[in-house]
BADO-670175 format. One record per residue (C-alpha): residue in three letters; x, y, z. Coordinates in steps of 0.001 Angstrom, whole numbers, padded with zeros to 6 digits, always signed. Example, Ala and Ser with C-alpha at 12.3 -4.5 7.8 and 13.67 -1.06 7.14 Angstrom:
ala+012300-004500+007800;ser+013670-001060+007140;
END
This chain:
unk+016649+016450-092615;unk+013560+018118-090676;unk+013967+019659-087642;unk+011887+017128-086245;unk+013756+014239-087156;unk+017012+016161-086167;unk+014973+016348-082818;unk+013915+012567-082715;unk+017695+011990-083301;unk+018540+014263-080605;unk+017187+012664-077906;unk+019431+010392-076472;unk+022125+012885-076301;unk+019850+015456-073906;unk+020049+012410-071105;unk+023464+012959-070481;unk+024324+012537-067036;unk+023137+015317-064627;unk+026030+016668-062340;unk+024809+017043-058611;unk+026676+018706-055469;unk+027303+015923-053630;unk+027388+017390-050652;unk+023835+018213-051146;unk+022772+014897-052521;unk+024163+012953-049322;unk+022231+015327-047324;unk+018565+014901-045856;unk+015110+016889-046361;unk+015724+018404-043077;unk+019265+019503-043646;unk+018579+020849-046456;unk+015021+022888-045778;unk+015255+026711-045566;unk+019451+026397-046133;unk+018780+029342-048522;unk+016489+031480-046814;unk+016850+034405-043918;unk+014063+032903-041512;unk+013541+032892-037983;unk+016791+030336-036893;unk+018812+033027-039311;unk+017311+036289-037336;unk+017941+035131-034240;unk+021583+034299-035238;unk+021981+037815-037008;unk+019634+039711-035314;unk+020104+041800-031995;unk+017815+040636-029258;unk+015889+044264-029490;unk+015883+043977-033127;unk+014509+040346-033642;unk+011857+041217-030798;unk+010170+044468-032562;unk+010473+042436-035696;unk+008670+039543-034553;unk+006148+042087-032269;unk+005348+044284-035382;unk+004472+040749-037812;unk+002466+039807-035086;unk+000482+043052-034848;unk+000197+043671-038194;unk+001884+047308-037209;unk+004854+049422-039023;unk+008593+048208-038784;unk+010273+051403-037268;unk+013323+053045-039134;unk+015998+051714-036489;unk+014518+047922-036679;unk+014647+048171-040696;unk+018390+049532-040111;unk+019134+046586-038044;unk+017232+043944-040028;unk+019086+045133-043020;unk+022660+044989-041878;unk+021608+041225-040745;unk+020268+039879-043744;unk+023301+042071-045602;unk+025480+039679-043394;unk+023546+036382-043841;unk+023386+036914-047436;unk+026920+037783-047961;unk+027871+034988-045895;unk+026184+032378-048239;unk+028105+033800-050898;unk+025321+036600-052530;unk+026580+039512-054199;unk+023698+041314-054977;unk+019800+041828-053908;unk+016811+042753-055260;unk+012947+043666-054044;unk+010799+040560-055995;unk+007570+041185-056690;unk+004812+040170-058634;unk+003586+042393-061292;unk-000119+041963-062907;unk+002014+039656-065378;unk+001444+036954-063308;unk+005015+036220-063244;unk+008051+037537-061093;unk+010210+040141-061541;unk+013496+042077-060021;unk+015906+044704-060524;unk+019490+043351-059000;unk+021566+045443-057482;unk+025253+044962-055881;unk+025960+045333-052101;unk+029394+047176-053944;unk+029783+050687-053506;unk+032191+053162-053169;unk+032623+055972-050592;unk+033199+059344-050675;unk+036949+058619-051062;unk+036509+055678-053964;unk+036677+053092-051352;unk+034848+050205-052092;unk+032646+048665-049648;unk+029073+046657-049018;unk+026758+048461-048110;unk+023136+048283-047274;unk+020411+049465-045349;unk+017089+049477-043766;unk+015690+052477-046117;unk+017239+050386-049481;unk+015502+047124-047690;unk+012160+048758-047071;unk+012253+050510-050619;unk+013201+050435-053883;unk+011582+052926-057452;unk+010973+050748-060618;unk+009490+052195-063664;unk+005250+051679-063038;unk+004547+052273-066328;unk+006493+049541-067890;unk+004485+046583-066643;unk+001114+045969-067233;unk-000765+048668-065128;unk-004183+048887-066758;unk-004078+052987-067191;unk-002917+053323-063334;unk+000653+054485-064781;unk+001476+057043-067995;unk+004941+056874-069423;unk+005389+060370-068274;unk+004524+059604-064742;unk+006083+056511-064077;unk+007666+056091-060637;unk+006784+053060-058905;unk+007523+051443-055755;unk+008631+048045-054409;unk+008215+047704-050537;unk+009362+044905-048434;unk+006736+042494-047510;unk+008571+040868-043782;unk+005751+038457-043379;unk+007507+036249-046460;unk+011057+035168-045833;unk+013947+036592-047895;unk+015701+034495-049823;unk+018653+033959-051473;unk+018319+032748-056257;unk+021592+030841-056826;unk+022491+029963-060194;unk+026536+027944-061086;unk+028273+031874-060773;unk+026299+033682-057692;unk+023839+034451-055475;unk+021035+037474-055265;unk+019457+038071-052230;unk+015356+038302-053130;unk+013779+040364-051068;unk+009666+039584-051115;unk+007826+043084-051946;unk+004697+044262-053053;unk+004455+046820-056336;unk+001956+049500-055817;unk+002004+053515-057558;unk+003675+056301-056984;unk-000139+057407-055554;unk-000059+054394-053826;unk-002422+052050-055708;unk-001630+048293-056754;unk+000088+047457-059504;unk+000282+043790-058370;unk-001108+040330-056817;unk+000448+040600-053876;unk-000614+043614-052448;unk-004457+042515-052229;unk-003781+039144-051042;unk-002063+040155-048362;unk-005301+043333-047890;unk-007689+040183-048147;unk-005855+038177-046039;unk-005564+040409-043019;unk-009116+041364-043412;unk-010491+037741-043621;unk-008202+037593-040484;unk-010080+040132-038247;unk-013674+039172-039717;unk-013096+035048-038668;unk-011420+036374-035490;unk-014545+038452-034811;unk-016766+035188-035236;unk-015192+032932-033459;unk-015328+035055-030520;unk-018922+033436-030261;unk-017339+030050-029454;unk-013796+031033-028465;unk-012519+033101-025841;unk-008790+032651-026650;unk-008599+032661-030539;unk-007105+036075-031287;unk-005932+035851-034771;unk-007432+033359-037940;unk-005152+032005-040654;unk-005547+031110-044386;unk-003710+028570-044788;unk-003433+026938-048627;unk-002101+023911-050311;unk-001617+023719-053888;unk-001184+020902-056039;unk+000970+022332-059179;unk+000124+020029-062094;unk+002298+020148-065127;unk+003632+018217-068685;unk+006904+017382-069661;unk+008913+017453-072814;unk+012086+016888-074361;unk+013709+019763-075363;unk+014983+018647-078796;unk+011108+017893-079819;unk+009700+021207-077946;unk+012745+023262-079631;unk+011186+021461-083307;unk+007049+023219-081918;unk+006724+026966-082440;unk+003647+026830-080397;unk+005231+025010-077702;unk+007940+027661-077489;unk+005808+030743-077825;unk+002284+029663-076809;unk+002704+026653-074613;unk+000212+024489-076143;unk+000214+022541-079623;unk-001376+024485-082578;unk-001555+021686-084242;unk-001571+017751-083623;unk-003406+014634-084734;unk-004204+012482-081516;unk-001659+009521-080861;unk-003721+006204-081291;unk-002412+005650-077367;unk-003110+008691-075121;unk-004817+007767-071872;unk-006920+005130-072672;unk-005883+002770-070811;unk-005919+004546-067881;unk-002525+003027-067228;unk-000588+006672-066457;unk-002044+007936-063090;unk+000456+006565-060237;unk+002448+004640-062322;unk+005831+004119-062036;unk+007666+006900-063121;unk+010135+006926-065368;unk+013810+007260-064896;unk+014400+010180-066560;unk+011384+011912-065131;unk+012118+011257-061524;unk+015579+012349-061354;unk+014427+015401-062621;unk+011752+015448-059818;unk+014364+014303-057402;unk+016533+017463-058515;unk+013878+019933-058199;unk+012665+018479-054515;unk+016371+018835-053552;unk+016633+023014-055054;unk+012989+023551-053450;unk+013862+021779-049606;unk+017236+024631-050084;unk+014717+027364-051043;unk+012279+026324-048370;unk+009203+025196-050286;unk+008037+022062-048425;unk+007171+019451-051175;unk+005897+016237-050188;unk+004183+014290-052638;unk+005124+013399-056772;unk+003056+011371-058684;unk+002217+010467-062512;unk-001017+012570-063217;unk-003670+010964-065662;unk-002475+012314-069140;unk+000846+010777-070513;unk+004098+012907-069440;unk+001947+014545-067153;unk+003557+014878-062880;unk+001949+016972-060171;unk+003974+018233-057064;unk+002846+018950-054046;unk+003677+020518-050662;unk+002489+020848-047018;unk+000301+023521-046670;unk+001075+027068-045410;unk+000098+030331-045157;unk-001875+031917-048330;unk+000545+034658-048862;unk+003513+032284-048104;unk+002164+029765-050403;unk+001646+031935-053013;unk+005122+033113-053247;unk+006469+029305-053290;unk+004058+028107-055623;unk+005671+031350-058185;unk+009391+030807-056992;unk+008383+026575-057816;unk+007597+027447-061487;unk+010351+029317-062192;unk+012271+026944-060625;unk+010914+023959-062543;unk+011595+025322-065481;unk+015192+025884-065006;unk+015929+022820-063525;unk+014142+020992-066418;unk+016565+022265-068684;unk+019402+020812-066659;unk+017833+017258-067720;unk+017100+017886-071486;unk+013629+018718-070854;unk+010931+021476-070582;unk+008197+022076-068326;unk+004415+022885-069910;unk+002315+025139-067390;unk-000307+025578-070262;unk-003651+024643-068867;unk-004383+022380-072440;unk-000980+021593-074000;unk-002483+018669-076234;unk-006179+018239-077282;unk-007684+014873-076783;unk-005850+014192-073297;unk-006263+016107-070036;unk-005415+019247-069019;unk-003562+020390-066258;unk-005044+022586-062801;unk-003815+023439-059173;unk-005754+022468-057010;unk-006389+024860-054128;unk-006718+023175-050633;unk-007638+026473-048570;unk-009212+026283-045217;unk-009460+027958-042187;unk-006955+027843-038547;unk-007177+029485-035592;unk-004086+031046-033449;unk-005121+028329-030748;unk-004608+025425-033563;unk-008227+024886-034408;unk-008874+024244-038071;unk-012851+025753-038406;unk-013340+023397-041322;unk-012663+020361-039342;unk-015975+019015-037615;unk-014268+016694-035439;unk-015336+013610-034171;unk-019091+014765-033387;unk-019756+017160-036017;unk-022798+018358-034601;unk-021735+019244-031437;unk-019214+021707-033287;unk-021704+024549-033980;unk-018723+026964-034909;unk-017656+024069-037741;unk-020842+024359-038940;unk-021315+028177-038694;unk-017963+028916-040886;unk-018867+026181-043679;unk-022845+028004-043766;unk-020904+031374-044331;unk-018524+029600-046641;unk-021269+028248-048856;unk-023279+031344-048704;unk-020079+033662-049802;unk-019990+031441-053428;unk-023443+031281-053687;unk-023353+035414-053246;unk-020574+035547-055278;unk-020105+032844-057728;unk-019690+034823-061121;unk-016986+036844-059571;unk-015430+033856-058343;unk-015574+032414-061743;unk-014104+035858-063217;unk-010728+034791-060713;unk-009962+031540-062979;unk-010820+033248-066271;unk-007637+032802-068784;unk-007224+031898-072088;unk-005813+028605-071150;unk-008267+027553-068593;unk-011014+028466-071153;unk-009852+025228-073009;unk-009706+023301-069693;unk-012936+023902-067821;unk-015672+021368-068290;unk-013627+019669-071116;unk-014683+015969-069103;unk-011380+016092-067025;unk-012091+019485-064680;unk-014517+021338-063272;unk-017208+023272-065752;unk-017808+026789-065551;unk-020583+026785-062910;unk-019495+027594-059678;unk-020896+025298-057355;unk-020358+023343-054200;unk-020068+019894-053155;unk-020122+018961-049274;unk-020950+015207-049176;unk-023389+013024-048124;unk-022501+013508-044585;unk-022427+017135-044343;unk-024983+017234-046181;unk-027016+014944-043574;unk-025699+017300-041018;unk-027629+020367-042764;unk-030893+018658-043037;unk-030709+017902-039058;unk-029530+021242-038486;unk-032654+022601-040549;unk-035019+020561-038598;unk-033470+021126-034966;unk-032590+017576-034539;unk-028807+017499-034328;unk-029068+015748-031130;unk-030676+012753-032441;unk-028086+010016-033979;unk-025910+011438-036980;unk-024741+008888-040306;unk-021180+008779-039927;unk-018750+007079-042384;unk-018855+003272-042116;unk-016124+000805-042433;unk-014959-000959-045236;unk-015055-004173-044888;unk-012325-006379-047706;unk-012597-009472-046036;unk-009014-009915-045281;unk-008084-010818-041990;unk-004623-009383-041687;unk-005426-006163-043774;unk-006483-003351-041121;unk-009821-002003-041243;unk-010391+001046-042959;unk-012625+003948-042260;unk-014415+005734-045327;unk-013904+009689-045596;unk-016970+012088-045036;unk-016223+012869-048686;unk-015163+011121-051986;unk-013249+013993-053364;unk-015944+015060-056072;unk-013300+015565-058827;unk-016127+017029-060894;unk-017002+019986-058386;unk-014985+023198-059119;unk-015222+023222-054838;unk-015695+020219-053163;unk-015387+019623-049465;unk-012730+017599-048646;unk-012979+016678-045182;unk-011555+019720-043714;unk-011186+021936-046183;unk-012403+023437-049659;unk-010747+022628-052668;unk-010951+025343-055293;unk-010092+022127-058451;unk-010993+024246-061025;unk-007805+027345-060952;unk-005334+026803-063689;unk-002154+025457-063645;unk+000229+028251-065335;unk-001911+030909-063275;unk-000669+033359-060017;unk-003022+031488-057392;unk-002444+035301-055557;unk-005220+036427-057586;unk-008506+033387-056830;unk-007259+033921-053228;unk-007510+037334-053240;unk-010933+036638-054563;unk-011847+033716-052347;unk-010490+035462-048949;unk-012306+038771-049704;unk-015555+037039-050485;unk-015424+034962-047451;unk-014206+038017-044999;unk-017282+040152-046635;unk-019903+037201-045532;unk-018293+036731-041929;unk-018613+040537-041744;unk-022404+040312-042597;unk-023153+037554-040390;unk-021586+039325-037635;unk-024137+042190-038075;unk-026712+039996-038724;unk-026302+038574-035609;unk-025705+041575-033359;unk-028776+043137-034253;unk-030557+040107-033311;unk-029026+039723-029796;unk-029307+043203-029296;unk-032822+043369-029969;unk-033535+040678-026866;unk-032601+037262-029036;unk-030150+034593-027354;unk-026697+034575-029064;unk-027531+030552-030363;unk-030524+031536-031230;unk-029573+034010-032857;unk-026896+032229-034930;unk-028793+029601-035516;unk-031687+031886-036821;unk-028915+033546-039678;unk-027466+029834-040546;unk-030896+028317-041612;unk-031522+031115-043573;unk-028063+031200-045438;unk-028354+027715-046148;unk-032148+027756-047559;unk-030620+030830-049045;unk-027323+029083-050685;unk-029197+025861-051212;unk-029001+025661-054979;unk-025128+025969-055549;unk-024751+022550-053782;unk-024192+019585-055846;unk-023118+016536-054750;unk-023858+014721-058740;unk-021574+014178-061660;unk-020643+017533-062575;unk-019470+016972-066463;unk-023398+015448-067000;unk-025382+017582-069303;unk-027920+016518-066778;unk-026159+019243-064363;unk-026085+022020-066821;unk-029463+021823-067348;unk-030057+021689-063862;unk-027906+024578-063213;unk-029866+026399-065436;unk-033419+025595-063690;unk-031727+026767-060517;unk-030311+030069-061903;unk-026333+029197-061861;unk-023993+031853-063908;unk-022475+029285-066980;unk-020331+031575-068348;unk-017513+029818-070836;unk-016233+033041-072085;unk-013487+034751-070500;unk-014097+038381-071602;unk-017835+037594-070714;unk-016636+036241-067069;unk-014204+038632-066775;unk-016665+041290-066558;unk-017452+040261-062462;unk-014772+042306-061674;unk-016068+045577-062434;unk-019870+044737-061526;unk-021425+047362-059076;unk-021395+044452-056881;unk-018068+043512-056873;unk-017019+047260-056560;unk-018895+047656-053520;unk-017369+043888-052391;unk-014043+045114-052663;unk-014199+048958-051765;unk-015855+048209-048711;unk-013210+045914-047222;unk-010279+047781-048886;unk-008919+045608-051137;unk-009323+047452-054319;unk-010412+050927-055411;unk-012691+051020-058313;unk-009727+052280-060323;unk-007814+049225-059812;unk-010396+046953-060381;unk-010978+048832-063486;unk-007274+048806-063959;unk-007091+044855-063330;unk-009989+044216-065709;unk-008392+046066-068562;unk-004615+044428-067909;unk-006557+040858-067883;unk-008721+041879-071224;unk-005618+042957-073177;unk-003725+040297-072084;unk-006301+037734-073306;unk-006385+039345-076398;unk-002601+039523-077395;unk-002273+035832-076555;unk-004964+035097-078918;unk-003142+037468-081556;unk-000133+035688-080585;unk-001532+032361-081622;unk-002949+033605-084623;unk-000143+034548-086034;unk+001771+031441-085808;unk-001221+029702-086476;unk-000702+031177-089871;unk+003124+030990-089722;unk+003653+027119-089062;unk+000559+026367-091805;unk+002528+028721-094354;unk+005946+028097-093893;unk+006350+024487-092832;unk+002736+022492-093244;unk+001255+023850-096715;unk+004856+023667-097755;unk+005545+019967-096610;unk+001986+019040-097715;unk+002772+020620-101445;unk+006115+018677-101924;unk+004504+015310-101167;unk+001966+015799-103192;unk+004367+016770-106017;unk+005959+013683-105797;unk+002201+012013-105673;unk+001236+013456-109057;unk+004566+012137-110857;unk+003880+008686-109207;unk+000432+008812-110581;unk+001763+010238-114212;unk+004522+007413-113893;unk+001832+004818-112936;unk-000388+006053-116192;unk+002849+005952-118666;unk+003119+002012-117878;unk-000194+001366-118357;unk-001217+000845-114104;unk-004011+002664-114010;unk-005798+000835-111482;unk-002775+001311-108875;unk-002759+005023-109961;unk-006348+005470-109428;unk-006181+004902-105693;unk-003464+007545-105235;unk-005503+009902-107354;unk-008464+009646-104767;unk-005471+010234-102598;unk-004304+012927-104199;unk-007860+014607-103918;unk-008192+014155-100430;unk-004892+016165-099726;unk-006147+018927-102320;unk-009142+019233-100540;unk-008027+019951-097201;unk-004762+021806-098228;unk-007470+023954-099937;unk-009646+023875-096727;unk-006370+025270-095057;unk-006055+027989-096472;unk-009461+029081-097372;unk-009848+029503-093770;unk-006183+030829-093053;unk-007200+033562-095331;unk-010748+034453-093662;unk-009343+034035-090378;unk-006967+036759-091385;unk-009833+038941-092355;unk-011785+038268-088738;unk-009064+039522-086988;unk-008447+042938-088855;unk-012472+043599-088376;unk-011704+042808-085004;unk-008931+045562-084608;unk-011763+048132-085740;unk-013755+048263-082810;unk-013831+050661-080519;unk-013043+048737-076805;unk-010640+046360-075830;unk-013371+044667-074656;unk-015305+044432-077541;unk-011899+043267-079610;unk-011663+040296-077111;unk-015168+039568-077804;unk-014548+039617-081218;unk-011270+037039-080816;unk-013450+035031-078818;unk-015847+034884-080940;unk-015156+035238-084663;unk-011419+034632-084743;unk-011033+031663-082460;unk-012895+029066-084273;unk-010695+029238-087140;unk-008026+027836-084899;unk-010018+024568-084998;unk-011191+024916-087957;unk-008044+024894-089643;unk-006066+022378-087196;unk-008711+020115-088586;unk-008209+020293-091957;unk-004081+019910-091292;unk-004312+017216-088417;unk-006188+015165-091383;unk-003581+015781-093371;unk-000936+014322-090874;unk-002213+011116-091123;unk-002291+011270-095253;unk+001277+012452-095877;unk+004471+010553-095599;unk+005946+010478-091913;unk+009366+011426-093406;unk+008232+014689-094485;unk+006105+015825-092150;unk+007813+019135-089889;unk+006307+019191-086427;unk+006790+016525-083673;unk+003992+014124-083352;unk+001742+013863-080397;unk+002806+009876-080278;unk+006688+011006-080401;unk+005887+014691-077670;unk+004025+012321-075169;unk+005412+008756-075476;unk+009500+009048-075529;unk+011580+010058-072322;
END
């Protein structure tokens, strides 16, 4: 029997019944939120008064923890931690894999005298040495000189990973060089945060006298496939790659547009149910599950919080779904394109803009334009894209959003913005200096039914075709993929926006200090920004060929491949972007660019090779013994005189041959594009090559074999079907 038929057999005995702490189960959201984390209810319980107050004074000032603090904080989160039942702790951090990573160690020791004890303390919590050269560094680390260092990050709450046998306290850290250089995504975030921070702060001191301090606050929307395990176990893609290889399209897929916000099934929400329940413990605050528009495909979503804070739960979520996926007999698929023919998956970015006072800059409130410092941040907002639009693009560039963007279900490759018909009504006024005459606002909607209420239309429709539309107050970057770090676009989107602010700000000066009025001065810089910026808004259909054209005419980057868009980062423009408000040094940005180049290139290696290893060992294979037992039917058919009956299986029989043979004519020059693409001289140039010359064979020769699906006999065919992967739960 094939594995896939073992798998299809399978399947009913992966829905055994899941076993849940009932204590936790009879529990509610807000019992259970933050039980396993060391936040501020935990420091003031474990904390001395001194202790929590320079703690809380030094976050707040974006100052130095002092030795004696970090002494005291340590012993208290020792405490907490030990209380909860953890044994031992470790710095996590996210290397330039994208993923996390942690070296556990035990509170255990033993004195002088062979004593055990716990032990642990504020230099051990501020610092710990991994090897830097062992993770992807780019050519910041050599073997030889390899020391690198995890420090604490106490703006993200610690946190304690339970699995059935323990706890580890996790400790959130950045991962920079022994010469003190970045070897991660958290690191710049948090640079680009805090200097996005002090460039909005600086603004709004035009329309604010109180605001001291400005917040990025972000919302993702993690969107994501799911499988059972006996059928993903029966893919080698799926396992190694994350996407299908191979796969003739199911004659349902999503058609019928009966998926999105459907019921969802059983099996699928307990599952959801279970992960909600881990997440509320670890402190991530999900809120919404729904069916997404592609068969077997969810999205979760939480309340929004702070960028750097976000980030860290959007990484701890993934991990998490994962695991608790294969409590319930199934597996999670990040992958941006796991099938062809259906859509892909994103996270959405909701990112805006808040104030220490509460006021959210991208809200315009109930008069819009009477809120000139609404309409001053969204200018600068537009204008920092416009500026910066290919690097921007360079921030989503991955081999699996490649498939994704502008495949008819996400954004395209051009960057561009969508505000709405209001806001954009508001922009025409402000151009002419007639915001005080009578502004369009949304209308009612009027459904004729007397007992339904009535119902206000948004300022925007959600333009799910604009990689940034404006969503009534706040931008949402749609088109970042879903198995993706979102440290890395913020990074990009906070430092782009902090530069603009910056330049405004002088902008602005000089004209008040030359004898201009501070409105008129702003208003001066705004009107020119947004003739400026004018061309990257689109309010249209954004998968139209009518837009790329159009994007064209008005000089819009396009770019759809990644070792092409990836080259923003190391622009003279970008350099200068980033070394001027100290995110990066041009060595790590040269260093990021090379780690994102070779990793784009190995995953395309990666999937070569089993391209090559599922068509040799189980397709061609498969393919051959049917049509084996084809010829003898044909011969047998002949012997008795039916040659009519065998003529049709001979035209059969050709069909096969020629696409078996179209298999593996193109296995075998695929082969040969990759070793000439080993010979050049750059990584760079490699990629290009594997983008280029190799990657088309991987269609090419899916083709041929997804024909050949359809012509040989179910009961021999090795890899789960796309009907069987998205259609049984």
């Amino acid at each position: 029997m094939s594995i896939r038929l073992s798998g299809l057999q399978n399947i009913s005995s992966s829905r055994e019944e899941v076993k849940v702490d009932t204590a936790v189960k009879e529990k509610s959201i807000t019992e259970l939120f933050n039980q396993n984390v060391f936040n501020y209810a935990a420091y003031k319980k474990y904390l001395m008064r001194d202790a929590y107050d320079n703690l809380m004074k030094a976050i707040a000032n974006n100052e130095g923890i002092d030795e004696r603090t970090a002494d005291f904080v340590a012993v208290g989160m020792k405490n907490w931690a030990m209380d909860n039942g953890a044994t031992h702790y470790t710095h996590w951090f996210q290397p330039l894999t994208g993923r996390i990573a942690g070296k556990h160690d035990s509170f255990f020791k033993l004195d002088k005298k062979g004593r055990p004890i716990e032990s642990f303390n504020g230099k051990i919590l501020v610092q710990q040495e991994p090897d830097g050269s062992s993770f992807p560094n780019g050519g910041l680390r050599t073997t030889h000189a390899a020391r690198g260092y995890t420090v604490w990050d106490p703006t993200s709450f610690a946190f304690l990973s339970e699995t059935e046998y323990g706890k580890v306290l996790c400790i959130p850290a950045i991962f920079i060089s022994y010469t003190g250089e970045s070897l991660d995504l958290k690191t710049p975030l948090l640079k680009s945060a805090y200097a996005l921070d002090k460039a909005a702060t600086d603004v709004c001191k035009y329309f604010f006298d109180n605001v001291t301090s400005v917040k990025a606050n972000l919302g993702w929307e993690q969107e994501y496939f799911l499988v059972d395990e006996n059928l993903y176990n029966a893919r080698p893609d799926l396992v190694l790659c994350g996407r299908t290889l191979f796969g003739n399209a199911s004659a349902r897929g999503q058609q019928l547009d009966d998926h999105y916000f459907a019921d969802i099934p059983e099996r699928v929400q307990n599952f959801m149910i279970d992960m909600e329940k881990d997440c509320y413990i670890m402190g991530i605050p999900l809120i919404t599950r729904h069916n997404e528009v592609a068969p077997n495909q969810y999205e979760a979503a939480p309340h929004f919080e702070s960028v750097n804070i976000a980030a860290d739960h959007n990484q701890l979520l993934m991990e998490m779904m994962s695991k608790i996926g294969k409590r319930h007999g199934l597996r999670v698929l990040l992958h941006e394109k796991p099938y062809a023919g259906i859509n892909g998956s994103g996270k959405h970015n909701n990112w805006s803009l808040a104030t220490n006072t509460g006021i959210n800059l991208f809200d315009p409130g109930k008069e819009p334009s009477k809120n000139i410092a609404f309409i001053t941040f969204i200018i600068n907002f537009i204008k920092a894209i416009d500026e910066h639009a290919e690097l921007l693009r360079a921030s989503i560039a991955t081999h699996g959003n490649e498939h994704r963007l502008g495949a008819n279900e996400a954004p395209p490759a051009i960057i561009s913005v969508f505000t709405g018909d209001d806001i954009s009504n508001l922009f025409k006024k402000f151009l002419n200096d007639d915001l005080d005459s009578e502004i369009e606002v949304s209308e009612e909607i009027n459904i004729d039914l007397q007992r339904i209420a009535k119902i206000q239309k948004d300022s925007t429709d959600r333009n799910r075709t604009s990689p940034l539309p404006f969503t009534g107050n706040r931008f949402e970057f749609r088109a970042v993929g879903s198995s993706v770090n979102v440290s890395n676009p913020m990074t990009v989107l906070n430092t782009i926006v902090a530069d603009q602010l910056l330049k405004f700000k002088v902008e602005v000066d000089n004209l008040i200090s030359n004898g201009t009025e501070q409105d008129e001065a702003i208003n001066k810089i705004l009107k020119s920004y947004l003739k400026d910026s004018a061309k990257v808004i689109f309010n249209g259909d954004g998968y139209s060929q009518e837009w790329i054209d159009e994007a064209e005419k008005r000089g819009l980057p396009n770019v759809s491949s990644t070792p092409i868009a990836l080259l923003a980062y190391i622009s003279d423009k970008s350099k200068g972007l980033f070394t001027r408000n100290k995110i990066f040094n041009e060595r790590e940005l040269q260093a990021r660019f090379n780690v994102f180049i070779e990793e784009y290139t190995s995953r395309l290696e990666i999937e070569s090779l089993l391209v090559e290893e599922i068509a040799n060992t189980q397709i061609i294979p498969s393919v051959v013994s049917y049509q084996n037992k084809l010829i003898k039917n044909v011969n047998g058919l002949q012997n008795i005189g039916l040659n009519t009956e065998a003529k049709s299986n001979k035209i059969k029989l050709t069909e096969i041959s020629t696409h078996l043979q179209g298999m593996i004519d193109n296995l075998t020059m695929m082969t040969k594009a990759k070793e000439e693409a080993h010979t050049l001289s750059t990584e760079y140039d490699t990629a290009c090559a594997f983008y280029d010359t190799v990657k088309p064979y991987f269609d090419v020769i899916r083709k041929h074999a997804d024909k050949l699906e359809m012509l040989v006999d179910d009961k021999v065919w090795p890899l789960p079907k796309y009907r069987e992967l998205l259609f049984l739960h």
